[in-house]
C-alpha positions, 0 to 999 in steps of 0.5 A: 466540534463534538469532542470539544461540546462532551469537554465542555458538557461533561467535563471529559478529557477525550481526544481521538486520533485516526491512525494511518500506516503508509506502504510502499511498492517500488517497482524496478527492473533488474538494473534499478530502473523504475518500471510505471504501470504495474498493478498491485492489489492491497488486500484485506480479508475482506477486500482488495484495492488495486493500485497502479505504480506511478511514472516512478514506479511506486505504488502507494496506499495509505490505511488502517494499520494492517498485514496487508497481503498484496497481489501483482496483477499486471506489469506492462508489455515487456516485462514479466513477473510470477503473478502467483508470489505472495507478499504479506506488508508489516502491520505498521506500514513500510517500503519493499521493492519488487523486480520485475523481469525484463523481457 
């Protein structure tokens, strides 16, 4: 409404678009199957969100454009996983696949 009253007020030719990557986080075992319930922290310089895989194992955020650094902080009981590895996303949005070892 307020691009549309500057067109109309000043004759400006103004758009604006909100730009949003989306990253994916599969979780699976080390046959494939999906693992729910881990948590991965989507994180900025300034700030993490934690996000849980759902009953397929995904952990979806979607954002600003942005090299996320991202933390696996928790995979359920009977599974292990290296909290201490480090994973960086593509600025534009992606999909990568974690394994999680079965206990």
């Amino acid at each position: 409404m307020i691009l549309d009253q500057a067109k109309t007020l000043y004759g400006l030719d103004i758009t604006w678009e909100y730009v949003q990557a989306a990253y994916t986080v599969r979780f699976v075992d080390a046959q494939g199957v999906p693992v729910p319930g881990c948590i991965v922290n989507f994180c900025t310089d300034e700030m993490c969100l934690p996000v849980v895989a759902d009953a397929d194992g995904v952990a979806a955020y979607t954002g600003e454009p942005y090299a996320y650094h991202l933390q696996v902080i928790r995979v359920p009981d009977g599974y292990a996983f290296d909290t201490a590895r480090e994973f960086y996303t593509e600025t534009t949005g992606g999909e990568m696949t974690v394994t999680v070892e079965k206990k």
